[in-house]
C-alpha positions as CSV (number, residue, x, y, z in Angstrom):
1,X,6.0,-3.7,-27.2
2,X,4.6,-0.3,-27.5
3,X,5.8,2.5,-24.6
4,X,5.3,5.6,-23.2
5,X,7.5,7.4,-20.7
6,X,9.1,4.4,-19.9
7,X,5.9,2.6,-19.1
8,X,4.9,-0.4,-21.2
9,X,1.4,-2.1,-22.3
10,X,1.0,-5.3,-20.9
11,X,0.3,-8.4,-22.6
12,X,-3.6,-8.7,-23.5
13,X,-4.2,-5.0,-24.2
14,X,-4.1,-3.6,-21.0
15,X,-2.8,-0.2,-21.4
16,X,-0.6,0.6,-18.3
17,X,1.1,3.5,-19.9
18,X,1.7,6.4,-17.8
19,X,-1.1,8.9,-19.6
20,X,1.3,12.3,-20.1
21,X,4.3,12.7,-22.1
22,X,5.1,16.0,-20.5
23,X,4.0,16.6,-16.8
24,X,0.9,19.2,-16.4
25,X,1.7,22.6,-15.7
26,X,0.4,22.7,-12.3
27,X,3.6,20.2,-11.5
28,X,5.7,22.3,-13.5
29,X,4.3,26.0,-11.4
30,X,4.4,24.0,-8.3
31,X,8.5,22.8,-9.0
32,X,9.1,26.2,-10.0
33,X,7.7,27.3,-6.5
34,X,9.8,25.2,-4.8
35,X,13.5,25.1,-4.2
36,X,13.9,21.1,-4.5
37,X,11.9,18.4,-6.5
38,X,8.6,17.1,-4.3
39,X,8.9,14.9,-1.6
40,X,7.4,12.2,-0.9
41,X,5.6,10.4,2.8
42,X,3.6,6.9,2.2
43,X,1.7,5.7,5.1
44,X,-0.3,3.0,6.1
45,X,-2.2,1.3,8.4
46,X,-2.6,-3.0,9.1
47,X,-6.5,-3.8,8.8
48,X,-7.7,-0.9,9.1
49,X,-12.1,-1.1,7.9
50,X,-13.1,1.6,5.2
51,X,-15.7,2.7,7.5
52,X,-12.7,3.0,10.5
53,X,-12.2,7.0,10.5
54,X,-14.2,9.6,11.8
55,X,-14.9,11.6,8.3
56,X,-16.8,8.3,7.2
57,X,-19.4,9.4,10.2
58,X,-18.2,6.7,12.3
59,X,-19.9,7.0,15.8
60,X,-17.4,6.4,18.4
61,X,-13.8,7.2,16.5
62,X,-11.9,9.8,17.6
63,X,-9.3,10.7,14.0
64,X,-9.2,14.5,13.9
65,X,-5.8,14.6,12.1
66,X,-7.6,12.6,9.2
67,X,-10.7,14.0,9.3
68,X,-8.4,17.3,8.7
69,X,-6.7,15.5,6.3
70,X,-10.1,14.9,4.3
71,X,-11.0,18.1,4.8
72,X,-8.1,19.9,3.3
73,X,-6.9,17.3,0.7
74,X,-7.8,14.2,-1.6
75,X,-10.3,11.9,0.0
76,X,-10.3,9.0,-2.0
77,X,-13.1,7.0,-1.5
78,X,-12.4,4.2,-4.1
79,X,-9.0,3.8,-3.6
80,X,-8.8,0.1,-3.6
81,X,-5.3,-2.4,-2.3
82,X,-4.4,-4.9,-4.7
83,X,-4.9,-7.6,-2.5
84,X,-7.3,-8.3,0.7
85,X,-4.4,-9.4,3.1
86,X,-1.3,-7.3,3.8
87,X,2.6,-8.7,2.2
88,X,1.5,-8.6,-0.7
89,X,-0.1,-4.7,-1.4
90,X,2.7,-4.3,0.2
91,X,4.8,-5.5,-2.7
92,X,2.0,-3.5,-5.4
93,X,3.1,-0.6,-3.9
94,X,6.7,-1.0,-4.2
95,X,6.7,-1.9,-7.8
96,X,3.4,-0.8,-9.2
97,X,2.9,-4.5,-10.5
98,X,0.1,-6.7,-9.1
99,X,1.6,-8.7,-6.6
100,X,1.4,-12.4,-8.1
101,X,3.6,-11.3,-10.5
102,X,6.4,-11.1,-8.0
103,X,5.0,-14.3,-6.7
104,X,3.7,-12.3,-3.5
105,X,0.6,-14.5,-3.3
106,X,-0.2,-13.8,0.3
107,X,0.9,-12.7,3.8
108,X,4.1,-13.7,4.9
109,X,5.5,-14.3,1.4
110,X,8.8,-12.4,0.3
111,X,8.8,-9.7,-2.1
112,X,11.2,-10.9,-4.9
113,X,15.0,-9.5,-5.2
114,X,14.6,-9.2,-8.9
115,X,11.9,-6.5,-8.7
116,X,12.9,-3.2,-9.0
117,X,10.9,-0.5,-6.0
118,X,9.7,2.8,-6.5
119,X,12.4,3.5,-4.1
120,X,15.4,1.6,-6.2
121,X,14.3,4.5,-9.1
122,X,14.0,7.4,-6.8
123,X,17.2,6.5,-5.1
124,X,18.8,6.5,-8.2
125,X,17.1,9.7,-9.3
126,X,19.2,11.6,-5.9
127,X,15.8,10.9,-3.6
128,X,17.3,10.3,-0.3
129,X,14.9,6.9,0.3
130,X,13.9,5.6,4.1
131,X,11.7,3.0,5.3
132,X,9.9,2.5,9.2
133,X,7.6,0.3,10.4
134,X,6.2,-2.9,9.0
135,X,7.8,-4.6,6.9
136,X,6.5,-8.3,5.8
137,X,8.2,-8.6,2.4
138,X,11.0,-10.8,3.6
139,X,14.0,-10.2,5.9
140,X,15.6,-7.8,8.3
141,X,19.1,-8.7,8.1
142,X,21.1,-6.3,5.7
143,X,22.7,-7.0,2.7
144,X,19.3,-9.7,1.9
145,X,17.9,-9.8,-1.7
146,X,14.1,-9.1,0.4
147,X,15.2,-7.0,2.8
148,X,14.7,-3.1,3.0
149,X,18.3,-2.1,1.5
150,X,17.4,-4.4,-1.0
151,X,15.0,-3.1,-2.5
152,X,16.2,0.6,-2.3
153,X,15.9,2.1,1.1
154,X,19.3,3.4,2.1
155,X,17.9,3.7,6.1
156,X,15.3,1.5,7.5
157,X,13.9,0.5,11.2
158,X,12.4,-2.3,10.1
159,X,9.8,-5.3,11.8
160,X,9.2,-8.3,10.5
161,X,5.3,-8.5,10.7
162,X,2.9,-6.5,12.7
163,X,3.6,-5.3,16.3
164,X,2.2,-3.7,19.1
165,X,3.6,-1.1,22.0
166,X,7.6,-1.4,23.2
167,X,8.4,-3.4,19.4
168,X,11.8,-4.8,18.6
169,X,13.0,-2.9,15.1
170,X,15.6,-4.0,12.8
171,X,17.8,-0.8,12.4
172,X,19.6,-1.2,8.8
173,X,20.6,-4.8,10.0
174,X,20.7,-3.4,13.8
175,X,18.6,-5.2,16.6
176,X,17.2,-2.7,18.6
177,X,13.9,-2.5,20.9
178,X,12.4,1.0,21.2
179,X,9.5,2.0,24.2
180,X,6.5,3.7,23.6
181,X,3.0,3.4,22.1
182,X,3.6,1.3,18.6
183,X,2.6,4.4,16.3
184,X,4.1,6.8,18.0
185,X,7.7,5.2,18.6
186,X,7.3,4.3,14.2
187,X,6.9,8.0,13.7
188,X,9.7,8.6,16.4
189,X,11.8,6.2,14.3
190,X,11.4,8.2,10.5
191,X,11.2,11.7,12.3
192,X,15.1,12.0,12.2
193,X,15.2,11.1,8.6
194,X,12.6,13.1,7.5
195,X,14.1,16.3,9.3
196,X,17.7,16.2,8.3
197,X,16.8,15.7,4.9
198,X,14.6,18.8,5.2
199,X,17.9,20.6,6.2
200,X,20.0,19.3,4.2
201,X,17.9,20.4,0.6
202,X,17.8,17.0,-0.4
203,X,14.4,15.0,-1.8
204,X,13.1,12.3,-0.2
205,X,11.3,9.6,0.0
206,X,9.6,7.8,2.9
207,X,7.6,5.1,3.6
208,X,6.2,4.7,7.4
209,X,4.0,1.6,7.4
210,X,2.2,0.7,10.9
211,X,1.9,-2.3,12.8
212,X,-1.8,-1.2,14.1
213,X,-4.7,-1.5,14.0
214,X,-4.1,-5.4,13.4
215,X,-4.7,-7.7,16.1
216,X,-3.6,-8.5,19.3
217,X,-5.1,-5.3,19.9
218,X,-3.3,-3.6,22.5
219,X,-3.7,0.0,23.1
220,X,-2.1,2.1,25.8
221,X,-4.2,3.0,28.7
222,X,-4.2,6.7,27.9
223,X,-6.0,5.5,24.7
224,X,-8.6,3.4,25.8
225,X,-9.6,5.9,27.8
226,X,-10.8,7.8,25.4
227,X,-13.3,5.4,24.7
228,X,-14.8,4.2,28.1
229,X,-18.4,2.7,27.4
230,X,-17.1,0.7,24.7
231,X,-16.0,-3.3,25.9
232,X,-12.5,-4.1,26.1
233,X,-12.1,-5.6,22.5
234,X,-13.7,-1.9,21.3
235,X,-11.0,0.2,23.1
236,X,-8.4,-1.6,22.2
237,X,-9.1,-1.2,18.7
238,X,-10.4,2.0,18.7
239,X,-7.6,3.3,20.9
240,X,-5.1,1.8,18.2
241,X,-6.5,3.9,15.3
242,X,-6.4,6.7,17.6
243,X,-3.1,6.0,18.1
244,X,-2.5,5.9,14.5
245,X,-4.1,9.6,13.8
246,X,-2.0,10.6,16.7
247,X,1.2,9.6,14.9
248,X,0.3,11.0,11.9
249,X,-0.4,14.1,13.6
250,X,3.1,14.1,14.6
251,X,4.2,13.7,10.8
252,X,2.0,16.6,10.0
253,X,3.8,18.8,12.6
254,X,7.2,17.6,11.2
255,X,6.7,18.8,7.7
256,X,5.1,22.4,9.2
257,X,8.3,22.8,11.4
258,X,10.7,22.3,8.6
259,X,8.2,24.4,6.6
260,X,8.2,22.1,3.9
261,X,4.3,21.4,3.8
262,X,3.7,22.5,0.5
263,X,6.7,20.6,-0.8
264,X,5.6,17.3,0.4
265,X,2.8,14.3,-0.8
266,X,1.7,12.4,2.2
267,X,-0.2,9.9,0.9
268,X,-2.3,7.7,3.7
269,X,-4.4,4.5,3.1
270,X,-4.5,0.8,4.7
271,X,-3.2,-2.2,3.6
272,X,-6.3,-4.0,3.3
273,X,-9.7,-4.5,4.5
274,X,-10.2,-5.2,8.3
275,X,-12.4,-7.6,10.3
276,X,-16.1,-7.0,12.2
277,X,-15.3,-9.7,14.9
278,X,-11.5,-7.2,15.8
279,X,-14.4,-4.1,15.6
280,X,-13.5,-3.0,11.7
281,X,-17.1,-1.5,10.0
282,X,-17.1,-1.7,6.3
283,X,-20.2,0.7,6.2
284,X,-22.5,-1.0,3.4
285,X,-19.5,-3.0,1.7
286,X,-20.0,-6.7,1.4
287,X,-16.9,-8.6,2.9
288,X,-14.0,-8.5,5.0
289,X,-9.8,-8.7,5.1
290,X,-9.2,-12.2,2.8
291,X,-12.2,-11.1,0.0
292,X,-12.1,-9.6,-2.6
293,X,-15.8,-8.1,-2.1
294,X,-15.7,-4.0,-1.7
295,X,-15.1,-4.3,2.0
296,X,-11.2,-6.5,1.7
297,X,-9.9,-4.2,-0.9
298,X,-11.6,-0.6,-0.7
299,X,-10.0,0.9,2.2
300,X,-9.7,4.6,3.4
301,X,-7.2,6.8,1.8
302,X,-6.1,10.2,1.8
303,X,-3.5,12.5,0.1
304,X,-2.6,16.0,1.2
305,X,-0.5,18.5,-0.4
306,X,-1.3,22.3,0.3
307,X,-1.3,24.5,-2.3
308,X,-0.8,21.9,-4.8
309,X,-4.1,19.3,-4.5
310,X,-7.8,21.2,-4.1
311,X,-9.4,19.6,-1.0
312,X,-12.5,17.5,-2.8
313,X,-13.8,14.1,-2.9
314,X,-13.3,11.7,-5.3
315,X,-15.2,8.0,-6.6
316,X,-12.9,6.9,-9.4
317,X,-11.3,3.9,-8.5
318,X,-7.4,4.3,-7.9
319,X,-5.4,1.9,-6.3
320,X,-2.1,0.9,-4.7
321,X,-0.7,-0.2,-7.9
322,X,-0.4,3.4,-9.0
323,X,1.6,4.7,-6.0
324,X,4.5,3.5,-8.6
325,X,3.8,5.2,-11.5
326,X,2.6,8.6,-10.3
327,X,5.8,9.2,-7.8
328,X,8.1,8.6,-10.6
329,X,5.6,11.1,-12.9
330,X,5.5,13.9,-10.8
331,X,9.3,13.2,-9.4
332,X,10.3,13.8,-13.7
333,X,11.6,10.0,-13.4
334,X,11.7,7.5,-16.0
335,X,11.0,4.0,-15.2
336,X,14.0,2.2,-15.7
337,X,12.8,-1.2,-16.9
338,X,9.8,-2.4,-19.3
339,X,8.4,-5.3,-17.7
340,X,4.0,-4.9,-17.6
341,X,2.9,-2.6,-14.9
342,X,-0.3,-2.8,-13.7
343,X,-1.0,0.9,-12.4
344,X,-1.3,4.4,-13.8
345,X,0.1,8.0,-13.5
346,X,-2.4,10.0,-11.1
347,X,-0.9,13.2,-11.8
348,X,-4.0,14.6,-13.9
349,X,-5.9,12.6,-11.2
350,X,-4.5,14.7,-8.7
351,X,-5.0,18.2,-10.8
352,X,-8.4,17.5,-10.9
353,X,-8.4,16.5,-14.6
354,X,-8.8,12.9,-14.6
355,X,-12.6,12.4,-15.3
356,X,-12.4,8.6,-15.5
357,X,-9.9,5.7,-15.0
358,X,-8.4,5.1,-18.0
359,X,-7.0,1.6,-17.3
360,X,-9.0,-1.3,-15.3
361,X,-7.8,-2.8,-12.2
362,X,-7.1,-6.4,-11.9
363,X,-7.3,-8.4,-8.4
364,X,-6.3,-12.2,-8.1
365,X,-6.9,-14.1,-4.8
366,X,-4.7,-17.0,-6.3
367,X,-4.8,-19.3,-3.4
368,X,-1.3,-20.7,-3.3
369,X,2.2,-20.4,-1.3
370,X,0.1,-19.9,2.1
371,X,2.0,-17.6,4.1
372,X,4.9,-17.8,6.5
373,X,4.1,-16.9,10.1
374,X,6.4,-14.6,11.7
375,X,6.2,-13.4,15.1
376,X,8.1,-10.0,14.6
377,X,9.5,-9.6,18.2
378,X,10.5,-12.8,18.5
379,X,12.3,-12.4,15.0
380,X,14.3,-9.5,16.2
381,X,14.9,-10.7,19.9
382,X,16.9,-13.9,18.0
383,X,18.2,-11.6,15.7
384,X,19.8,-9.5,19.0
385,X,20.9,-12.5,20.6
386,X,23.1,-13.7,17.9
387,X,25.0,-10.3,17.5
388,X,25.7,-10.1,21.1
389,X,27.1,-13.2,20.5
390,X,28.8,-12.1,17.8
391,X,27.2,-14.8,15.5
392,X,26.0,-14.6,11.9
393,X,23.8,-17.2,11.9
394,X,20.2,-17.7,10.0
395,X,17.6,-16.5,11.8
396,X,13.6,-17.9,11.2
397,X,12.4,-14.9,8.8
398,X,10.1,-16.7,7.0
399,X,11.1,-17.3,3.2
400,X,13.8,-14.6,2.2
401,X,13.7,-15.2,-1.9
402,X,10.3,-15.9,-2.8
403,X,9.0,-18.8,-4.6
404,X,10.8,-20.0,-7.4
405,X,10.6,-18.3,-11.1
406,X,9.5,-21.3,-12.8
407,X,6.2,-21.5,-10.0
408,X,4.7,-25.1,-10.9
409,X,1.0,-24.0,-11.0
410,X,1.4,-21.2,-13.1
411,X,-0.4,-22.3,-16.1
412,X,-3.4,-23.0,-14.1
413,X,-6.2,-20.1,-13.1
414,X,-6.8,-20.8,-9.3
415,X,-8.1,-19.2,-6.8
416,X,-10.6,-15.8,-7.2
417,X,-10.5,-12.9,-9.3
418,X,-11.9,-9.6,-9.8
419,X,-11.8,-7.3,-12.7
420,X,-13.3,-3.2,-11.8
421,X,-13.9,-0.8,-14.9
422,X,-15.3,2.4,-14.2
423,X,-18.6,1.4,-11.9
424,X,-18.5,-2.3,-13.4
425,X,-17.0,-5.1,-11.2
426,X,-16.7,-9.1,-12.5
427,X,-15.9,-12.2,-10.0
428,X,-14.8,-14.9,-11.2
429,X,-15.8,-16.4,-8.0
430,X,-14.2,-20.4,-9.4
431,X,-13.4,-21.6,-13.0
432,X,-16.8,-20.6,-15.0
433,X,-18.5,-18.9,-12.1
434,X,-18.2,-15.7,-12.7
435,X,-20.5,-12.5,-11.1
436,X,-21.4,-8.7,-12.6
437,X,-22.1,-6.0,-10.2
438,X,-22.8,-2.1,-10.7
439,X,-21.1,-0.1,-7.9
440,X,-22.6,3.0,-8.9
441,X,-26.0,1.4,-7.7
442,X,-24.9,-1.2,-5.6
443,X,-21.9,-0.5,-3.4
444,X,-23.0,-3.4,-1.3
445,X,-22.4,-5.8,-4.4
446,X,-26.1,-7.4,-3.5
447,X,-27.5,-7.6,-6.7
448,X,-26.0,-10.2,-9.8
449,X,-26.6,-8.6,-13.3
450,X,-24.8,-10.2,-15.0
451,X,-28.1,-11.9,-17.3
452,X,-29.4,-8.7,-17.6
453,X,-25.5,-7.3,-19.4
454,X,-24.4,-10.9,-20.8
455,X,-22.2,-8.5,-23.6
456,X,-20.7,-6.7,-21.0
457,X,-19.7,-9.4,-18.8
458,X,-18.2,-11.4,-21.9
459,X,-16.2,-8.7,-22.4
460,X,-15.2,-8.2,-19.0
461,X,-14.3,-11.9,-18.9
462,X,-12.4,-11.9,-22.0
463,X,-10.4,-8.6,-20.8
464,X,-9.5,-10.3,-16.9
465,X,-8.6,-13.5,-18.7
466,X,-6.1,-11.9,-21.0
467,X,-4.6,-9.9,-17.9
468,X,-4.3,-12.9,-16.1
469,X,-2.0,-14.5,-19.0
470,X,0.1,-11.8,-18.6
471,X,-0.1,-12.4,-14.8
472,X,0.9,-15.9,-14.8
473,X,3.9,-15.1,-17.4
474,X,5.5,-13.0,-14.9
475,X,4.8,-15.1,-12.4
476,X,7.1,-17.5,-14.3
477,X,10.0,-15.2,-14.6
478,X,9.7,-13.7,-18.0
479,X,9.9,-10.2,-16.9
480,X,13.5,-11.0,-15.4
């Protein structure tokens, strides 16, 4: 198996490699500018619509901290989540592996303890490592194979699944319940982190993950008020991405006090497409949060880094699989393993040199292991009560482990799938069905040519089918 920087090709062709053996010399100047390697803030939002911000031109939004964002960074505009509902991009951006190779097939399923986090490898490169918010990969107890500290983060203020205002947090194992809007008390809970780690000269490496906008839909009054003539349903979920830019607002401040700006990546996107019927617009994509149409996986996204990223637009599809691979690039980390990754370093990306993706992206709906409910509050209320009774028990977390290695349906292709490369995107909407679109000219994904390019699509077909294999032998525990 060939390599490069630590990064393998996958089975079936599919270059993954990171692109550079040496990093640019932008990264080098901007290390040499700074006193400590780059740090490094991931956020995002729960169902949160590509159209949901107010630099897409949305009429009623108030987001002026990422509408400042977009204007003074990387406004990603195909930046796409490797699958339409939320656990598992969670786990793609962990491990920069599609997420039914970990056997995250869908929300509510537990990020395997075998895979190895961005955060394991930055932790062990010095990178202090923290983790707030949203969780959903598996449990809040410490010392779990799927629970934050397992899979790298040395302090974490965890939920199990989405929240809303007043949430209960697992703190490193710890029941707590914090008060205050839900974005704002998130932000509250990383602020410490983030700041004594600015003191201290140290790296780090933080992800804040949100439990809004997803429903209940539950914004504080103060919130909704900002949108009066709007019905109920509209303020409440306008009011919660408010909320949101609000909190990253607060981040923004954080890095400006400690005057480490221009030291830190804060990288923002959702998780996943939202719904109309909650109040999400898609703009002109087709579909919603569940699809794998433009509008469940294209989802706004943002990175800012003064003095280091030129403020500009870009339409070349990047994705959450590459959150992985380009950390580790521009942190002068190795990847410590060999197993297939599906993303790519977006360090030239990021310079401005990238002119073109140079690797597809692969998305698999696979239809199996439906996901584990888990009301978060509840989780952690349980959780409380048994340490103030000094118990140890199991709590209902949903599945901890994952499903087994040797998954029974794994030779089988179910489900849908969807192969993007360059402006090209196949379905394979069932077994033989399969659909060509051209998003250069069809963003909506309105118009089937697939007659009118039969080479291309065979191609295209032969090229997902391959990257599926190599799916479904991961899937089956041969990376491990």
């Amino acid at each position: 198996m060939k390599s490069v920087k630590g990064i393998s090709f996958g089975k079936g062709g599919v270059a993954i490699a990171l692109l550079t053996v040496f990093l640019p010399l932008w990264i080098e100047s901007a290390r040499a500018e700074a006193d400590r390697p780059v740090n490094f803030i991931f956020a995002m939002t729960d169902d949160q619509g590509y159209g949901d911000v107010g630099y897409m031109g949305h009429r009623y939004l108030h987001t002026p901290v990422l509408d400042a964002m977009a204007e003074n960074g990387l406004r990603m505009d195909r930046f796409y989540t490797a699958s339409p509902v939320c656990s598992p991009t969670r786990a793609s951006v962990l491990t920069g592996r599609h997420p039914n190779r970990s056997g995250t097939f869908s929300w509510g399923n537990a990020l395997r303890g075998e895979e190895i986090s961005v955060a394991t490898e930055l932790r062990n490169a010095g990178y202090r490592t923290g983790f707030f918010g949203k969780w959903h990969l598996g449990s809040v107890r410490a010392g779990r194979p799927s629970s934050p500290d397992g899979h790298g983060f040395e302090v974490w203020s965890a939920a199990p699944n989405f929240y809303e205002n007043d949430p209960w947090f697992s703190r490193n194992g710890t029941a707590v319940q914090v008060h205050g809007e839900g974005s704002a008390v998130t932000v509250e809970e990383a602020l410490p982190f983030i700041r004594d780690a600015a003191e201290s000269g140290e790296p780090f490496f933080v992800v804040i993950w949100f439990g809004a906008p997803h429903t209940p839909h539950d914004a504080i009054e103060e919130l909704q008020d900002l949108y009066p003539d709007m019905p109920d349903q509209l303020r409440n979920y306008y009011g919660e991405i408010t909320g949101v830019d609000r909190a990253m607002g607060m981040v923004r401040d954080a890095l400006r006090e400690e005057g480490i700006e221009g030291d830190t990546l804060l990288w923002f996107s959702s998780d996943n497409g939202g719904r109309p019927r909650d109040g999400a617009e898609h703009r002109e994509l087709r579909g919603v949060k569940g699809e794998l149409w433009e509008g469940g996986i294209r989802v706004p996204a943002l990175i800012e880094w003064p003095g280091r990223v030129e403020p500009r637009v870009s339409d070349i599809p990047v994705g959450t699989v590459d959150i992985f691979p380009t950390l580790l690039d521009l942190a002068g980390v190795n990847v410590g393993h060999d197993r297939p990754m599906d993303g790519v370093s977006l360090v030239d990306y990021l310079g401005g040199r990238m002119q073109e993706r140079p690797a597809p992206l692969g998305f698999w709906n696979y239809g199996a292991a439906e996901g584990q409910r888990m009301r978060s509050d509840a989780i952690v209320r349980d959780l409380y009560a048994q340490q103030q009774a000094g118990s140890d028990g199991e709590i209902n977390e949903g599945r901890l482990y994952g499903p087994d290695l040797d998954y029974a349906e794994a030779d089988e292709r179910p489900g849908s799938a969807a192969w993007i490369d360059g402006d090209w995107k196949l379905h394979r909407r069932s077994e033989g069905v399969h659909l060509l679109f051209n998003l250069a000219d069809d963003r909506g994904e309105r118009n089937n040519v697939i007659e009118r390019y039969p080479e291309r699509a065979e191609r295209m077909k032969d090229a997902l089918r391959d990257w599926e294999a190599s799916v479904i032998s991961s899937m089956r525990g041969a990376d491990y």
